[in-house]
VOPAGU-2260 file (C-alpha; in pm, 1 decimal, decimal comma):
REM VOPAGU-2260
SITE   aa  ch    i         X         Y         Z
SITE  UNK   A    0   -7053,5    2767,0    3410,4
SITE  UNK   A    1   -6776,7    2459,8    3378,3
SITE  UNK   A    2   -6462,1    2593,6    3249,3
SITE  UNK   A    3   -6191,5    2326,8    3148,5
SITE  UNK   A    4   -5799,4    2401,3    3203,2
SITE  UNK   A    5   -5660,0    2304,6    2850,8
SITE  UNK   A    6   -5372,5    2017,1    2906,7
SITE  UNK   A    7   -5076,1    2179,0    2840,3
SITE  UNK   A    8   -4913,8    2104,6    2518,7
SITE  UNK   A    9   -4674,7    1808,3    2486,0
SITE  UNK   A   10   -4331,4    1977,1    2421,1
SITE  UNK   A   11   -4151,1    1832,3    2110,7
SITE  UNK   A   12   -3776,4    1675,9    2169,4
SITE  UNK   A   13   -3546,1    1736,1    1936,2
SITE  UNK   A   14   -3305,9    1508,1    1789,2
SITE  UNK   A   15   -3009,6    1650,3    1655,8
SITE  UNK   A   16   -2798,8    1459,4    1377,5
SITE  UNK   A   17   -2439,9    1690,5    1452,9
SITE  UNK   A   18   -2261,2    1788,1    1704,1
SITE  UNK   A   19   -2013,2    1957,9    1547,0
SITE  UNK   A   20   -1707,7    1735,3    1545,8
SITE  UNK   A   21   -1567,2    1640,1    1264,1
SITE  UNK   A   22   -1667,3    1257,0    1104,2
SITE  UNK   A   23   -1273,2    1176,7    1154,1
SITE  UNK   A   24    -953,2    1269,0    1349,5
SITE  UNK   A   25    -734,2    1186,2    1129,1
SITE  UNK   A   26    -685,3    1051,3     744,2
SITE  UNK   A   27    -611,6     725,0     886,4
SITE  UNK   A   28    -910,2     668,1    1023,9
SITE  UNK   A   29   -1119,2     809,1     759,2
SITE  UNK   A   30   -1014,0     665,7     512,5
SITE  UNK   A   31   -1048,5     252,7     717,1
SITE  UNK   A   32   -1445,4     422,3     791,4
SITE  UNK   A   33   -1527,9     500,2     422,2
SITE  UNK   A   34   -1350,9     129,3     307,7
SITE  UNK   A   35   -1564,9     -63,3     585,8
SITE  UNK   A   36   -1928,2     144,9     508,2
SITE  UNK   A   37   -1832,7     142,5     105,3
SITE  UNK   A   38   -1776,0    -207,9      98,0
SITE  UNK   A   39   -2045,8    -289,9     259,0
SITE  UNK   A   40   -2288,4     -92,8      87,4
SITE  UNK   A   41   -2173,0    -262,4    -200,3
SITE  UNK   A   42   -2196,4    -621,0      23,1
SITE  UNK   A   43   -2573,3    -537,1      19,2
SITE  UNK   A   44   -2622,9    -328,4    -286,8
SITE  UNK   A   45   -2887,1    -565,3    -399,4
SITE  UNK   A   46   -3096,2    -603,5     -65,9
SITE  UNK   A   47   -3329,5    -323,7      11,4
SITE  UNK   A   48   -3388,9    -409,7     344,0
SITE  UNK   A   49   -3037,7    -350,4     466,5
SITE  UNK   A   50   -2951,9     -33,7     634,7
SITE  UNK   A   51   -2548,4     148,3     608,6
SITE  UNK   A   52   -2432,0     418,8     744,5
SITE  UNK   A   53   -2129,0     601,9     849,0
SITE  UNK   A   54   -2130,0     866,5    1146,1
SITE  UNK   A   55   -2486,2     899,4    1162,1
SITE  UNK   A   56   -2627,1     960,8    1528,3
SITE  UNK   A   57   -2834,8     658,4    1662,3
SITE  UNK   A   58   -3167,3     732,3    1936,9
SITE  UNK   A   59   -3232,1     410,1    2124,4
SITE  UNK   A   60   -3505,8     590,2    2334,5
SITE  UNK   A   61   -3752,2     781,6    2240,9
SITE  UNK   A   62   -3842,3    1078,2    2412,4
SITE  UNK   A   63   -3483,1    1131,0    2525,9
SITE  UNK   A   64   -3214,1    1309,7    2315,5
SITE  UNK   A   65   -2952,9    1293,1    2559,2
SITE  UNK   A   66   -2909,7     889,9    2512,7
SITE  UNK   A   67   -2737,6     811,0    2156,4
SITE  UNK   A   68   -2387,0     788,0    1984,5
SITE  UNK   A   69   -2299,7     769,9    1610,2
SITE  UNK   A   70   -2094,6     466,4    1545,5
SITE  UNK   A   71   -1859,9     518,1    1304,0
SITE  UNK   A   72   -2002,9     198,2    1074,8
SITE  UNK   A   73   -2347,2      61,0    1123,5
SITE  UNK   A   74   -2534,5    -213,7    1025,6
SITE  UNK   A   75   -2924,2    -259,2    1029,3
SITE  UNK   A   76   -3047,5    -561,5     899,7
SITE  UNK   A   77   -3399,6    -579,0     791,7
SITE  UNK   A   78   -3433,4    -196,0     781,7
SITE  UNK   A   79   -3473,9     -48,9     427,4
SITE  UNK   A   80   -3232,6     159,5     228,2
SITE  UNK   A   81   -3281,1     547,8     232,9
SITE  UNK   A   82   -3198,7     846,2     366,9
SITE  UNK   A   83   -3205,9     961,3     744,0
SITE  UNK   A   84   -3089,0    1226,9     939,2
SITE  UNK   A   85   -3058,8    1069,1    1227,2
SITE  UNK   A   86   -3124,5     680,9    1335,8
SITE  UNK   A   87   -3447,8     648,8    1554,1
SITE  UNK   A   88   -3507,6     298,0    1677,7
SITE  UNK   A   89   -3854,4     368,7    1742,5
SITE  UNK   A   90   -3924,7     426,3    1408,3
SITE  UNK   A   91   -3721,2     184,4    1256,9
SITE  UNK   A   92   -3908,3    -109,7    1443,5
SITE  UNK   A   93   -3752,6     -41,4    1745,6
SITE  UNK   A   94   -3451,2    -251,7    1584,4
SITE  UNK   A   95   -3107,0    -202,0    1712,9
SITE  UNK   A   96   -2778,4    -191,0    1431,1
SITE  UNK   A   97   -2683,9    -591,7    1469,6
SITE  UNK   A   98   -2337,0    -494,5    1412,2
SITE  UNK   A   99   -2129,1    -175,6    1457,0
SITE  UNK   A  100   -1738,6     -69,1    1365,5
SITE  UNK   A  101   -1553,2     209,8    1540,1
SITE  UNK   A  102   -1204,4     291,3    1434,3
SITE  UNK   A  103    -952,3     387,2    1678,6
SITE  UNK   A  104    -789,1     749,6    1663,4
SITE  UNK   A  105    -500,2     912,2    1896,0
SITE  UNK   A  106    -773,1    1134,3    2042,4
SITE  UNK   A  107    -993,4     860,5    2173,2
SITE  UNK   A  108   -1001,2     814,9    2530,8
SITE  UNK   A  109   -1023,2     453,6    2736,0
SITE  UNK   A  110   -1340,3     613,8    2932,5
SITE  UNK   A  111   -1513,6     701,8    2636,5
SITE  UNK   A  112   -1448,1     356,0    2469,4
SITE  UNK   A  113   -1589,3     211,7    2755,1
SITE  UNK   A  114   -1896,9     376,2    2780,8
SITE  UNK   A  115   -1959,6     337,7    2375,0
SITE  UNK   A  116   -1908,1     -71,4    2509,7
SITE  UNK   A  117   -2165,5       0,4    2771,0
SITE  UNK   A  118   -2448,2     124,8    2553,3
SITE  UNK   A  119   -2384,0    -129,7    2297,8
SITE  UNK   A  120   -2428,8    -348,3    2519,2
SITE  UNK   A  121   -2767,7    -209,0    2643,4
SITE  UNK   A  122   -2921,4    -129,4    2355,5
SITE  UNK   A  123   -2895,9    -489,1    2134,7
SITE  UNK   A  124   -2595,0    -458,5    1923,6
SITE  UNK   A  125   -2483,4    -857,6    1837,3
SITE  UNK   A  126   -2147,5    -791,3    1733,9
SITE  UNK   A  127   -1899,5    -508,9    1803,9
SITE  UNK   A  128   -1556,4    -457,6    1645,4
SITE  UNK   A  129   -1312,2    -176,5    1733,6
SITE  UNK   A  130    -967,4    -174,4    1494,7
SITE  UNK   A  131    -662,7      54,4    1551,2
SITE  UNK   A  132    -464,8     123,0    1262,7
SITE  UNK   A  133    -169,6     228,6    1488,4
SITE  UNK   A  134    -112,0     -47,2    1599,6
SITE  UNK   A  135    -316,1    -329,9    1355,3
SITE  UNK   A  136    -515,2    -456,3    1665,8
SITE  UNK   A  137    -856,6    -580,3    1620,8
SITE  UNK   A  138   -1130,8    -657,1    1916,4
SITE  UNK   A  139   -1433,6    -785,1    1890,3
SITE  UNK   A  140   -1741,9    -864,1    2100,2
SITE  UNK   A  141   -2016,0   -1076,5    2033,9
SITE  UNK   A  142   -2377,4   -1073,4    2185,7
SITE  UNK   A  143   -2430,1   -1405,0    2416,3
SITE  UNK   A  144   -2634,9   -1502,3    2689,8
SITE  UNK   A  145   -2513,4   -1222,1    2915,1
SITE  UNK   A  146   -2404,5    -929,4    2680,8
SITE  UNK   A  147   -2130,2    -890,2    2481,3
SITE  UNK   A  148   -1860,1   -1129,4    2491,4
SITE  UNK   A  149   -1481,0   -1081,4    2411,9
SITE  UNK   A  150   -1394,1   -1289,8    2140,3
SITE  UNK   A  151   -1056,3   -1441,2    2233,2
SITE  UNK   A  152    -899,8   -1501,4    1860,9
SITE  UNK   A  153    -999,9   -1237,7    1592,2
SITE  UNK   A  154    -757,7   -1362,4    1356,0
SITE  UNK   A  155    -982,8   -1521,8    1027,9
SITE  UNK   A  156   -1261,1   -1486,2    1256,5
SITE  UNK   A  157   -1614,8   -1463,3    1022,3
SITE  UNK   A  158   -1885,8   -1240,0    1102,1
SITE  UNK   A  159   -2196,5   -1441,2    1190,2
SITE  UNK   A  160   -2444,1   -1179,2    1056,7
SITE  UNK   A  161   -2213,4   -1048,1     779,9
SITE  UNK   A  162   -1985,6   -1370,0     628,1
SITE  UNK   A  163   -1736,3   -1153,7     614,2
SITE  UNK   A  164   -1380,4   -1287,4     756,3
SITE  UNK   A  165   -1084,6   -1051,3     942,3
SITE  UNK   A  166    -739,1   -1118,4     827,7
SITE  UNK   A  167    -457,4   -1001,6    1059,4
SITE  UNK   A  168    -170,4   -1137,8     902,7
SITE  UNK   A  169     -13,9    -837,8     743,6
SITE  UNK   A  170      66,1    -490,7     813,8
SITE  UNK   A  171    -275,0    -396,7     793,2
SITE  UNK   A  172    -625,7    -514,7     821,6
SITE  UNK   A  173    -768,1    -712,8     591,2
SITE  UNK   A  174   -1147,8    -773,8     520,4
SITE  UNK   A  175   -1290,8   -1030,3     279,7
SITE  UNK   A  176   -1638,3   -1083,7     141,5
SITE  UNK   A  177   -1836,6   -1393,6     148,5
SITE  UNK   A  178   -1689,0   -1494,5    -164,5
SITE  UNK   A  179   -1339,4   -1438,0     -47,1
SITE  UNK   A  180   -1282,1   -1115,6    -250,0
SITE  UNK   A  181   -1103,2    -842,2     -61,6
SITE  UNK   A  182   -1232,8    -521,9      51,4
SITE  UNK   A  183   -1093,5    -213,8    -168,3
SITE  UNK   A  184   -1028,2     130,7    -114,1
SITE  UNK   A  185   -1197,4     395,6    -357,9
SITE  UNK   A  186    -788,9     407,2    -512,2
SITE  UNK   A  187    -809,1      18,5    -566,5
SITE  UNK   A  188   -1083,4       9,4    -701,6
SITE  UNK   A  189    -983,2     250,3   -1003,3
SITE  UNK   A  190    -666,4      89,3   -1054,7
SITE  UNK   A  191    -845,1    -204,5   -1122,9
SITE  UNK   A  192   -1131,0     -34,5   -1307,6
SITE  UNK   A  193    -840,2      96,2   -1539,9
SITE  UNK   A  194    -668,6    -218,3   -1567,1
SITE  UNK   A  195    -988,9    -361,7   -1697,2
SITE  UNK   A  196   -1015,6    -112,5   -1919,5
SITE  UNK   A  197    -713,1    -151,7   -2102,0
SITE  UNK   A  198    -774,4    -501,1   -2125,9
SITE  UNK   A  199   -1076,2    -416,0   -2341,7
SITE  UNK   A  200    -869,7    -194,3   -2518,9
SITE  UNK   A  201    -627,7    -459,1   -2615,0
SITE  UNK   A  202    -914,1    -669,9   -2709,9
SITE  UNK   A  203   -1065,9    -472,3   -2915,0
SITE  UNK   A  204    -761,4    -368,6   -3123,7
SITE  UNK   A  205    -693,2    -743,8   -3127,9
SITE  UNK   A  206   -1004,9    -824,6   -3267,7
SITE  UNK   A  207    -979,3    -496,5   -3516,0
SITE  UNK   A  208    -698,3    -631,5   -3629,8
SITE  UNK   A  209    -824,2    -981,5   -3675,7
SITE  UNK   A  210   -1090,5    -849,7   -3875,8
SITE  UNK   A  211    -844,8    -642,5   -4077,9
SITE  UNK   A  212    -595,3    -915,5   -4152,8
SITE  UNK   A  213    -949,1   -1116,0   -4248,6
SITE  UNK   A  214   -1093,3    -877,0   -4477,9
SITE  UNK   A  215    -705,4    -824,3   -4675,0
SITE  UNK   A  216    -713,2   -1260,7   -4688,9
SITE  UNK   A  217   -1049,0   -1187,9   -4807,9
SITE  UNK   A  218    -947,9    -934,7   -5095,0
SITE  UNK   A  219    -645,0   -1132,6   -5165,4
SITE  UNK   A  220    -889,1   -1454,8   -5242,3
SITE  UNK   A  221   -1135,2   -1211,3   -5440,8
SITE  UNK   A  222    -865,0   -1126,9   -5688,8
SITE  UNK   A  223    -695,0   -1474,9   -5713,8
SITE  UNK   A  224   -1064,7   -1599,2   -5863,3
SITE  UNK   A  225   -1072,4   -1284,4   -6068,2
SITE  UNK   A  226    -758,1   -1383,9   -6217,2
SITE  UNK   A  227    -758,5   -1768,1   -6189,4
SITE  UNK   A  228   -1133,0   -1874,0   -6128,6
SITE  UNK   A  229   -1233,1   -2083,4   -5877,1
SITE  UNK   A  230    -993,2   -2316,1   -5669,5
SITE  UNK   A  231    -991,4   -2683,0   -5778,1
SITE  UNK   A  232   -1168,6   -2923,0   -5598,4
């Protein structure tokens, strides 16, 4: 009799989406990570095949858990909306985020900024921007022949893959869309929801009023040709 040894079974790897640290150090840098991924969501809220996310862990390799890092904004273009625990290139057409933010925070460390450079670099991400509120420094990489490139002057530099421009010129960061609207905070945002508001408010007692001061000219003109006929020609 033949026997057969059974091949032994292919262990699964698992991919975990936390490690346990918090998404932010500070409120500083939370709150420039939920400006960047909210205004961009809202960039691309009409495109289905663009991919945002903030903090989520990315797998370049499949088959290996210990290779990824969670940018704190990404960027897949050509990927479609949805949810995900985790970001697994081989399932997502083994495309790379294009573009990636990280925000600066006391706690971050020059080694571990220059390893997140490192596998940027390696795994296909085109452009690479790293702002410090501190301080209101920008830097910025760009893919070229070789890797990623310094870019010397960030200052109203445009995003090739985004359109969207960098404005240093204050005490903060400034982002703008394509159209040259600014990026807004969540606070911003309702201020000028409210103002809006009112403004329809006004406009619509305006226009209640309009009516009103129309209907009494139209009473007053009812009782004239009650009392006096019609006006002469």
């Amino acid at each position: 009799m033949v026997s057969q040894i059974e091949s032994p079974t292919k262990t699964e790897v698992i991919y975990p989406d936390s490690d346990g640290q918090p998404m932010a150090n500070n409120t500083e840098q939370f709150r420039w990570l939920v400006v960047i991924e909210q205004n961009l969501e809202s960039l691309y809220a009409d495109d289905p095949n663009v991919f945002i996310a903030g903090d989520l862990f990315w797998y370049p390799v499949e088959g290996n858990n210990k290779i990824f890092t969670a940018p704190d904004v990404m960027v897949a273009l050509g990927r479609p909306k949805g949810k995900r625990l985790s970001y697994k290139q081989w399932e997502e057409g083994n495309l790379a985020p294009q573009v990636v933010f990280e925000i600066l925070s006391p706690s971050n460390r020059q080694d571990e900024m220059d390893r997140k450079l490192v596998f940027y670099e390696r795994y296909g991400v085109e452009e690479y921007y790293i702002y410090n509120p501190a301080n209101n420094q920008l830097r910025s990489w760009l893919r070229g022949e070789a890797g990623l490139d310094l870019i010397e002057s960030v200052d109203s530099w445009v995003s090739p893959r985004l359109g969207i421009r960098f404005d240093l010129s204050g005490e903060e960061l400034q982002i703008y869309r394509p159209d040259g609207t600014p990026f807004l905070s969540y606070l911003e945002i309702e201020e000028l929801l409210e103002q809006e508001r009112q403004r329809a408010e006004q406009e619509r007692q305006r226009a209640e009023q309009a009516a009103q001061r129309m209907g009494e000219m139209e009473e007053l003109l009812r009782r004239y040709r009650d009392r006096f006929g019609d006006l002469p020609e």
